[in-house]
Every structure is written in C-alpha cells, then in structure tokens.
C-alpha positions as CSV (number, residue, x, y, z in Angstrom):
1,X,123.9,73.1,132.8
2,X,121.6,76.3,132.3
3,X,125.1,78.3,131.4
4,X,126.1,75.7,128.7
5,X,123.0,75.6,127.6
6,X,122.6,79.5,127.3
7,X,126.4,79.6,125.9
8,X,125.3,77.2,122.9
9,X,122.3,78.8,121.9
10,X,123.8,82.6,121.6
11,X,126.8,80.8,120.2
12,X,124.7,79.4,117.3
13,X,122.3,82.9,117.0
14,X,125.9,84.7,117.0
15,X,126.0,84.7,113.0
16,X,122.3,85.2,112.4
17,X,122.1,88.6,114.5
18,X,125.5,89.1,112.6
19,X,123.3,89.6,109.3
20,X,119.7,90.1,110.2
21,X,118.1,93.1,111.8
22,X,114.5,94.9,111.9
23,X,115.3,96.3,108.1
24,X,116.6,92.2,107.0
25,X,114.1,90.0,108.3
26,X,115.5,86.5,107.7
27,X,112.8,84.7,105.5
28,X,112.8,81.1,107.0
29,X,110.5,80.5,109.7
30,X,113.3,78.2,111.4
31,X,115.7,81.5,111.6
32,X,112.9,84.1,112.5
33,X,111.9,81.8,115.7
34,X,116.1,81.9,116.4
35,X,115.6,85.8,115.7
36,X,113.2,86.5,118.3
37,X,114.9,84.2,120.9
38,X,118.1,85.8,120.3
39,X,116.6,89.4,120.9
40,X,114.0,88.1,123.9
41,X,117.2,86.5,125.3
42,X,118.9,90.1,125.0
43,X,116.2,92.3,126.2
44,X,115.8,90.3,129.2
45,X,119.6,91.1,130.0
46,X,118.9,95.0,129.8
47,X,115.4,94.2,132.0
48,X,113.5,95.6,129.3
49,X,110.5,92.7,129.7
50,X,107.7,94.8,127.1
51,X,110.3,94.0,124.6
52,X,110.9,90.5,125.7
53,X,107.2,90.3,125.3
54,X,106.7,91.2,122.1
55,X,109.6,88.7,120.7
56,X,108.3,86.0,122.4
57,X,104.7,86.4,121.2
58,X,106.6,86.9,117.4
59,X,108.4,83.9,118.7
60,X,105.0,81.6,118.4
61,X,103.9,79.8,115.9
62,X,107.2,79.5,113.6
63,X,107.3,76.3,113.8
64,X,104.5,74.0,114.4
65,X,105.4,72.9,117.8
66,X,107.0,75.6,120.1
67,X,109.0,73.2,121.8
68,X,112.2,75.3,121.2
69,X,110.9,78.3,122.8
70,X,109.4,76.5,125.7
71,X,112.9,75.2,126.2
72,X,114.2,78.2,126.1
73,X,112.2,80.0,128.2
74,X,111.9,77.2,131.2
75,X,116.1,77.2,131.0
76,X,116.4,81.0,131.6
77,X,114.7,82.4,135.0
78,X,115.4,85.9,134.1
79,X,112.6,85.7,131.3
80,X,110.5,83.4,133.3
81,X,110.6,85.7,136.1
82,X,110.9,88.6,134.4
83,X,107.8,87.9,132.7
84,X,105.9,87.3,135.6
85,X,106.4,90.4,136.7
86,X,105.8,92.3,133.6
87,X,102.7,90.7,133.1
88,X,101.3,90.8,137.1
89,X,102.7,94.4,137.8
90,X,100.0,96.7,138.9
91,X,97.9,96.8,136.0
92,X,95.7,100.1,137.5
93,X,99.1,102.3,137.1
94,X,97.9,101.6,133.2
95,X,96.1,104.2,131.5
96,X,96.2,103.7,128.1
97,X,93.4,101.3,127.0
98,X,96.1,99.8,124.1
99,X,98.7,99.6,125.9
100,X,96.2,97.2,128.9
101,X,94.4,95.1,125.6
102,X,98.3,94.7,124.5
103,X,99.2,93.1,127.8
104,X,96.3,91.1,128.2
105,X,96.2,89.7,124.4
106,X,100.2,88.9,125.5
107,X,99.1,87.2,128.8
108,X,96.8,85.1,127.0
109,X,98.8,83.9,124.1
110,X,101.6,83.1,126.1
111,X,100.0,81.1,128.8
112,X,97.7,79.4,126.6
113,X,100.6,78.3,124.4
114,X,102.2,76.5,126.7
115,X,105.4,78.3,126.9
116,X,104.5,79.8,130.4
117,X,101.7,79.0,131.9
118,X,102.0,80.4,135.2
119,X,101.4,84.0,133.0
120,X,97.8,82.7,133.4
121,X,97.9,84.0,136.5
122,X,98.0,87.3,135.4
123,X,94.7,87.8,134.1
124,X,92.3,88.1,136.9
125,X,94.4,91.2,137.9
126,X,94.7,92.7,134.3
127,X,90.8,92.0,133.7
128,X,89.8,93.5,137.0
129,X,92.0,96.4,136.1
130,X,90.3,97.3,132.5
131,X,86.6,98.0,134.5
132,X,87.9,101.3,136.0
133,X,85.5,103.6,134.6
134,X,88.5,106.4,133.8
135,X,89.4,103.9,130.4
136,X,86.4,105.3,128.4
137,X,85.6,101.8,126.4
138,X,83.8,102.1,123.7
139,X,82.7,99.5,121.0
140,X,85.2,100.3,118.5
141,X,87.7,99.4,120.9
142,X,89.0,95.8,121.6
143,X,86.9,95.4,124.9
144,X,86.3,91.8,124.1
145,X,89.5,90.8,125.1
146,X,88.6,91.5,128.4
147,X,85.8,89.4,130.8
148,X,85.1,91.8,133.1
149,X,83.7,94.1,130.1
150,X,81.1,91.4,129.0
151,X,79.0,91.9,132.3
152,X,75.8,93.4,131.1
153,X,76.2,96.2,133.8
154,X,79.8,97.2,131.6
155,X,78.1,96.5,128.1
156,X,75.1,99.1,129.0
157,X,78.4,102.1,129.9
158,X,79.9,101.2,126.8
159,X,77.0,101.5,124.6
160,X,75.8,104.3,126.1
161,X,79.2,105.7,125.8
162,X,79.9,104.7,121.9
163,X,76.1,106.4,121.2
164,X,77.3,109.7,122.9
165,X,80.5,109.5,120.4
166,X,77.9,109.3,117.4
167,X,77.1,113.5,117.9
168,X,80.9,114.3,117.2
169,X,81.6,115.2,113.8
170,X,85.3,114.4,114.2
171,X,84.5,110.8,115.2
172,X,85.7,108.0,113.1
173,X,84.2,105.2,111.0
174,X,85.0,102.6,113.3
175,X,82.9,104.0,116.0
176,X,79.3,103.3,113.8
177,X,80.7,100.2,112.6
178,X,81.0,98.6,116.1
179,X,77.6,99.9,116.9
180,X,76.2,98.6,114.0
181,X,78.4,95.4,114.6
182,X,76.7,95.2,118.6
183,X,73.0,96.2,117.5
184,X,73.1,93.5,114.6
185,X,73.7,90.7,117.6
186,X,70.5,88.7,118.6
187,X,71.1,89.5,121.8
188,X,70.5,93.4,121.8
189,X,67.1,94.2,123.5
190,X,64.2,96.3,121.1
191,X,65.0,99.0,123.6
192,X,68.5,99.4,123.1
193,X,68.0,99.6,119.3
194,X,65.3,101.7,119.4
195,X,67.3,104.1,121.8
196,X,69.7,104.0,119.5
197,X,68.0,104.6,116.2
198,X,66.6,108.0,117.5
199,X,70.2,109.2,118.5
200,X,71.2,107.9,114.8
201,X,67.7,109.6,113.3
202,X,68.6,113.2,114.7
203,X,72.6,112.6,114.1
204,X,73.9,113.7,110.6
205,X,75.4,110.4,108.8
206,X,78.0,110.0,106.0
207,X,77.4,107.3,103.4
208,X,79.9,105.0,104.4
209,X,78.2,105.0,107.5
210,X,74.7,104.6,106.6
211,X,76.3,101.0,104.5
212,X,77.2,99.8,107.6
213,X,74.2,100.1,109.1
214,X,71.9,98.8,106.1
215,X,71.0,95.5,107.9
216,X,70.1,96.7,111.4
217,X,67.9,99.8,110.2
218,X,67.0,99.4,106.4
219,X,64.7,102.1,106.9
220,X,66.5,104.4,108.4
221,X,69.2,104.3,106.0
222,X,66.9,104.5,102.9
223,X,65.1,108.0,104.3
224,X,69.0,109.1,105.3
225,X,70.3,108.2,102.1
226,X,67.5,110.1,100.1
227,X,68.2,113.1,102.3
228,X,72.1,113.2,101.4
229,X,71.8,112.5,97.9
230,X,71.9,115.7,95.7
231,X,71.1,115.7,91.8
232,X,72.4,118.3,90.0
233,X,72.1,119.5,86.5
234,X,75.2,121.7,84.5
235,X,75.0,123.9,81.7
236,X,78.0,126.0,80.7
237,X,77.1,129.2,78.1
238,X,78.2,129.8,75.1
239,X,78.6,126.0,74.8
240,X,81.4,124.6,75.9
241,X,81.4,120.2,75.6
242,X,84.8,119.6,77.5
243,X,84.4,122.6,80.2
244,X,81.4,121.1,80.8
245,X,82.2,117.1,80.9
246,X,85.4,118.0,83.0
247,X,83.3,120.4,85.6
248,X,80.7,117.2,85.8
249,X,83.4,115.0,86.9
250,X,85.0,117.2,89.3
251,X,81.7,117.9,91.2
252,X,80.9,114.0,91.2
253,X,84.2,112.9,92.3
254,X,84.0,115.5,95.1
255,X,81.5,113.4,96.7
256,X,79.5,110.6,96.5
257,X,76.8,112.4,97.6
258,X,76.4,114.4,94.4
259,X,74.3,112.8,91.2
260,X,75.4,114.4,88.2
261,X,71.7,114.7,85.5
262,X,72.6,114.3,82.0
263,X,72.2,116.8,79.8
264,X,68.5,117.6,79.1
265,X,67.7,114.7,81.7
266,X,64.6,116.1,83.8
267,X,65.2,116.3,87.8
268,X,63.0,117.1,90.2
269,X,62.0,120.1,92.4
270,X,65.2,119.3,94.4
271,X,67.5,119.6,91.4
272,X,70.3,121.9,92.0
273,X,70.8,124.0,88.4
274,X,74.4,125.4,87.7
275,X,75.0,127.9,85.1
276,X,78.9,128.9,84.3
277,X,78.4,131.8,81.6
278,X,82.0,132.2,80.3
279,X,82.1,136.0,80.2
280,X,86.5,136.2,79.3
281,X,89.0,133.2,78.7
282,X,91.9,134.5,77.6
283,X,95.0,132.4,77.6
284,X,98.8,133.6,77.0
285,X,102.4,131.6,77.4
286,X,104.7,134.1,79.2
287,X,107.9,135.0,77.7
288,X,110.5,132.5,78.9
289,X,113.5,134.8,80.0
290,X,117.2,133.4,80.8
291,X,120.1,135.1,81.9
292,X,124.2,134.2,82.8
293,X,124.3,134.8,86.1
294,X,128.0,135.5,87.5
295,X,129.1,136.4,90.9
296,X,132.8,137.4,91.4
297,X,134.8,135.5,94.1
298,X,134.5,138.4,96.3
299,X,130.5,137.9,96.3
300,X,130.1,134.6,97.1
301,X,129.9,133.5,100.9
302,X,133.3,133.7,102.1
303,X,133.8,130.0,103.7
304,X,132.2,128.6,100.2
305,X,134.9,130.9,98.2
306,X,137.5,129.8,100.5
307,X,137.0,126.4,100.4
308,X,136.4,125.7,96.8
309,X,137.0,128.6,94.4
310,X,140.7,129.6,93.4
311,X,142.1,133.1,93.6
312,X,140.0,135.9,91.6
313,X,137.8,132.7,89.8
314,X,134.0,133.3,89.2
315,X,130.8,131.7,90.2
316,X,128.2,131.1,87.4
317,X,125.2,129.5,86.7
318,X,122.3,130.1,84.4
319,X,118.5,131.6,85.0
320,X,115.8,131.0,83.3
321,X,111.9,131.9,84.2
322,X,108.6,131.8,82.3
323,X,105.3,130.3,83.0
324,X,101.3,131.0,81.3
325,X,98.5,133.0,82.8
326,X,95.1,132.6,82.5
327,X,92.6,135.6,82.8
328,X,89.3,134.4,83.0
329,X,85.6,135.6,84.2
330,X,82.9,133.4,85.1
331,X,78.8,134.5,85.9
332,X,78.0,131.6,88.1
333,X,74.4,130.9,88.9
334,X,73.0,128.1,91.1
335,X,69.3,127.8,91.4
336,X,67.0,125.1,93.3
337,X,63.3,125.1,93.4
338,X,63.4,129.2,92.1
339,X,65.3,129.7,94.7
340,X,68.7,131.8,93.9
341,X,71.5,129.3,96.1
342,X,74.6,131.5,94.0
343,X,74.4,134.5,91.8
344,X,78.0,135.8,91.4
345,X,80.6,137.2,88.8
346,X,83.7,135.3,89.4
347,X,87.0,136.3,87.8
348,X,90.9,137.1,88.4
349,X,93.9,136.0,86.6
350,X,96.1,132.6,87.5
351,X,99.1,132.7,87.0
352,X,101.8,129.9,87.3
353,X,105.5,130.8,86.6
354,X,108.5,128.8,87.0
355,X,112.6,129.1,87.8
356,X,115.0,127.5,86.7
357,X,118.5,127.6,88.2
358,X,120.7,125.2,86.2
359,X,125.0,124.5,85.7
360,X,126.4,125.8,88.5
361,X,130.3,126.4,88.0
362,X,133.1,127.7,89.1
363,X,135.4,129.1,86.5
364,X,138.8,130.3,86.9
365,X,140.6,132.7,85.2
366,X,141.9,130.6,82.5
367,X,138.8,129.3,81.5
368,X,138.5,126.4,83.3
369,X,135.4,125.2,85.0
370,X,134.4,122.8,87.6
371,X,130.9,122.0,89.0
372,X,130.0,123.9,92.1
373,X,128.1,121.8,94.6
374,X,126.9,125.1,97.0
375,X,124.8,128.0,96.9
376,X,126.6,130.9,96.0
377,X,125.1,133.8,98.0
378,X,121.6,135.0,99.7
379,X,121.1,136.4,95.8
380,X,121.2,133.0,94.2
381,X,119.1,132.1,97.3
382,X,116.4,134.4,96.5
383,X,116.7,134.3,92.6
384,X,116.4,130.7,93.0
385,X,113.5,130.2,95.9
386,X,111.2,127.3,94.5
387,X,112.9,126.3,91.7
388,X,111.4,123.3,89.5
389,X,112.5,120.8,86.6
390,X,108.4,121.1,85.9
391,X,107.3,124.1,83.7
392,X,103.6,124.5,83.5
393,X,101.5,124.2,80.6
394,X,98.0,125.6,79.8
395,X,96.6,122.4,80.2
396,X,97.7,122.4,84.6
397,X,96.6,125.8,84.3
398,X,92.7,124.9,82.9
399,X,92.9,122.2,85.4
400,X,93.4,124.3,88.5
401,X,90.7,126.8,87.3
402,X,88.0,123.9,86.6
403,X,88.9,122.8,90.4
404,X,88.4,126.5,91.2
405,X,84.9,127.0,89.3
406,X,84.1,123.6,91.3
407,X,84.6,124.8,94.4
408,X,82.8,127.9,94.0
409,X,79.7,126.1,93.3
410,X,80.0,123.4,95.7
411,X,80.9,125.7,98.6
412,X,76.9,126.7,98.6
413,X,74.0,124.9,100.8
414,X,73.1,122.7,99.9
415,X,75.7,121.1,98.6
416,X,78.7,122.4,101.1
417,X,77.0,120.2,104.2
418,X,77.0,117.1,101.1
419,X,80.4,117.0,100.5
420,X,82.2,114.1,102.1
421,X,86.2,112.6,101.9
C-alpha cells in the first residue's frame, strides 16, 4: 500500500521537477508544497536528512491545513525515521551556535505542526546541549529559542558576555541593539543597568548606536552625542562658490558626525576652521593620439595564427590614448580654539588617461577582412592593459581632487576619530 502510495505521488511530481528547479520556483502555493515533498522525498533516498529538513519546514504552511504533508510523511518511514535521528543525534558534537538554533527552530516547527510529533522529543536533548559554555551566547544571538538559556544563572553569562563585546571596535550593530533590547525589559535589575551604563560611559559609541539606546539611557546618549558631533566652518581663498559648496558636501556626507556652519554662521570654541588657499589650478586635455596597429602573421601567437589567420594575412586593430591632468596646489589650514590641527601645502598633478583598443581584424592579402575574436600577441596585451569605452573628463577629474582635499582635512583629530560608515 505504502509502495503504490509512494509510486503515485512521484508519478504526479514527475512533470513538476521536470520544469521547476531552485532558479524556477513554481508560483502556486499548491505546487511549491508538491516541490518540497518531491525533493524531501529524494533527499531522504540519498540519507541526506538536513536537507529533508529544510523542505519539510518549506513544506509548511502552503496550504492552510498540512494534511498532505502529514500524509506523506506518516506513509514513508525513511523520513519519519530519518528524521528522528537527525533531529535527536548527539546535539554536543554541534559547535556552531546557528547551525544548534537551526535545528532546534526545525524541531519545534515540525512537532508542533503536527506533522511529526514524536520530533518533540528532541528538544530536551538539543536545549540541554546549547548551555555548554564553549557556544559563547551573546544577546544578539537567537538564544531565545532555547529554555535552558532563559535561567537567570545563563542570562547573567550572556550579559556579561555581550558587555565585554561592547570594547571591540570591530563589533557589529546588532550586539548594542540586543543590549539595549534586554536593558529596556522591566525585568532587568538597577544593577545590571547601572553596570552596564559605565562599560557604555567609558566605551566609544557610533551614532547609530547611541539611537538605539535613546530610551534606556537618554542621558547618556545626549552627553555622547554632544561629544561626537563636530561643527565645522569652510572658507576656500580667492573665493571660490562651487569648490566650496561641493567640499561642504563631501565632508558632511563623510559622516554624520560632522555639522557643516554656514557661511559667516558663528560656532563656538569647538568649531573646527578650514581654510583651502588655492595657490595653482591649472587644467589641460591631453592630446588624444591614435595609431593602426598591424602585426604580420608571423607575430601573432602561433596557435591564434594557425587557427584563424590565412597564409601571410595580417592582424590589425586601431589605438587610441588620451586623457586630462590636473596640476593643482592647495595651502590647507585647520584651526580649533587657536589651536593649529593642519598647516600644510598640498599639491601634485592627477592625471587620468585612457586606451582604447578598437576593430580587431584579420586582413588577408587581397584585402579582405574578417573580425578577430583573440588577442594578438603579449604586445597588444600590454598596449592594451586596462582598456575602457569611458574617457575622462575634467569634470571626474575635479571630483577626485575635491574627494582628495576632503580627505586631507578630515584625516586630522579631531575629526579622523568622527568619521563613521
């Protein structure tokens, strides 16, 4: 009965899997549930059960009732089984917290949908098996998904653990976010949070962080936000409107720590002053140059010339090269409080050229030409290395050296230790 019934089914799923794979996802929710039956089905064949695991938990919910999968699944022992056994293997050979949650979150849905509720039995062992002290929870990870984790004993490690992470500069957003997430919970004692707010006090905080954490320390956050923020004023000399307006910008947008004064708008003692005294701008186009490049057949890469260019025929494309340069020299002055933060002549020439290497041919000896497809020789090669459609303009060329006068002045206390992503 279990054969026939087995027969049917992969019978009927024969035409979808003929059609639908990973890159064609069938769009009705009827055919996706057949999908992931079809595949769990297979999987379990090849004893592959983390794969029969995820297409059964895909399998869920695409239809209202999951009376077909539960069907499917109490008919075929290998998956019920095989399952099992996935599930209840030795979770403490698991050392990757994901890869534990995953199985748990798996365990869970599955059992509690019906389709197998003996997983169930599962859990005690997985839970028991995420309080090994190796795992490293912190907040930011899923550790809610797990019972044995919500003892207060395991919430104190964690903590402690996630404030420890707060000192590395390499951590990630995620790991203030859950603290501000677990401090913000009713539940949190006055000495957890105070604990916590003088790790935060003496750690340095990027904005994004201090948003998360308005609500739990509004005071905190105000004195650290005053702290990052930065105003600074910018004068160019001789006057120059769209220099100016486009250096503005670029120093704003490279953080949002950075308040850009208006022009004769008063800061305070703490105002950072930048002065850009153009000293020399001088712009030129470079001559474009082109040239007929031929190579006879005896020059070209013997296995090219053999395969593709008739007897004593002639490779040929044509050159081309040109570009602008700017030379340019900069005093740049940054002051704050009388205090000289950057006093320095800054000058050099950019330069950005371009090559062309365009209608490649071969061209016999009566005239004839067809297109060549190949690189002729290390010479073409070289004359060709980094070869563009684009040809710069003196406007890409300002543009680089703005970024480049902006990153002179902002690579000065105290604006370097300011400048965030």
């Amino acid at each position: 009965m279990k054969k026939n019934f087995f027969a049917a089914l992969l019978l009927g799923l024969s035409n979808l899997f003929g059609c639908a794979t990973p890159n064609n996802y069938p769009q009705d929710p009827a055919q996706q549930l057949d999908f992931h039956i079809g595949y769990a089905i297979e999987y379990a064949e090849k004893n592959d059960f983390d794969r029969v695991a995820y297409h059964v938990n895909e399998a869920l919910g695409k239809q209202p009732s999951n009376d077909k999968l539960r069907e499917v699944i109490k008919n075929n022992t290998k998956i019920q089984s095989g399952l099992l056994n996935h599930f209840c293997e030795n979770p403490k050979k698991i050392t990757d917290k994901q890869i534990l949650t995953d199985r748990m979150l798996s365990i869970k849905k599955i059992s509690e949908s019906g389709v197998l509720p003996d997983a169930g039995k599962c859990k005690a062992a997985v839970d028991m098996a995420a309080n090994r002290a190796e795992l490293d929870w912190l907040l930011s990870d899923n550790w809610e998904a797990f019972d044995s984790l919500k003892s207060p004993e395991a919430q104190k490690k964690i903590f402690e653990r996630t404030l420890d992470q707060v000192s590395d500069s390499r951590r990630k957003l995620a790991i203030v976010q859950s603290l501000a997430k677990y401090l913000a919970n009713p539940e949190r004692t006055n000495t957890e949070k105070d604990i916590a707010k003088q790790r935060l006090s003496k750690s340095t905080l990027h904005r994004a962080e201090l948003s998360e954490l308005k609500n739990v320390y509004p005071d905190l956050v105000e004195r650290k936000l005053k702290e990052l923020t930065a105003y600074v004023q910018v004068t160019i000399t001789p006057p120059d409107r769209l220099t100016e307006e486009d250096i503005k910008e670029g120093i704003k947008k490279a953080s949002a720590n950075f308040v850009i004064l208006a022009k004769g708008e008063a800061g305070g003692k703490d105002t950072i002053n930048i002065n850009y005294e153009k000293l020399r701008l001088e712009e030129r186009q470079l001559p474009a140059q082109s040239q007929t490049i031929t190579y006879a057949q005896h020059e070209v890469n013997l296995m090219m010339a053999a395969l593709f260019m008739p007897r004593n025929a002639s490779y040929i494309y044509e050159w081309t090269s040109g570009g602008v340069e700017i030379e340019y020299g900069y005093a740049i002055r940054a002051t704050q409080n009388g205090k000289i933060l950057l006093d320095d002549l800054f000058r050099g020439t950019l330069t950005k050229t371009f090559v062309n290497c365009t209608n490649p041919r071969i061209v016999n000896v009566f005239g004839g030409s067809t297109r060549a497809d190949f690189v002729a020789n290390d010479d073409m090669t070289s004359r060709c290395s980094g070869a563009t459609s684009s040809v710069p303009t003196i406007q890409s060329a300002r543009k680089e050296l703005t970024t480049l006068l902006i990153n002179k002045a902002t690579s000065v206390e105290p604006l370097a230790s300011r400048l965030e992503p």
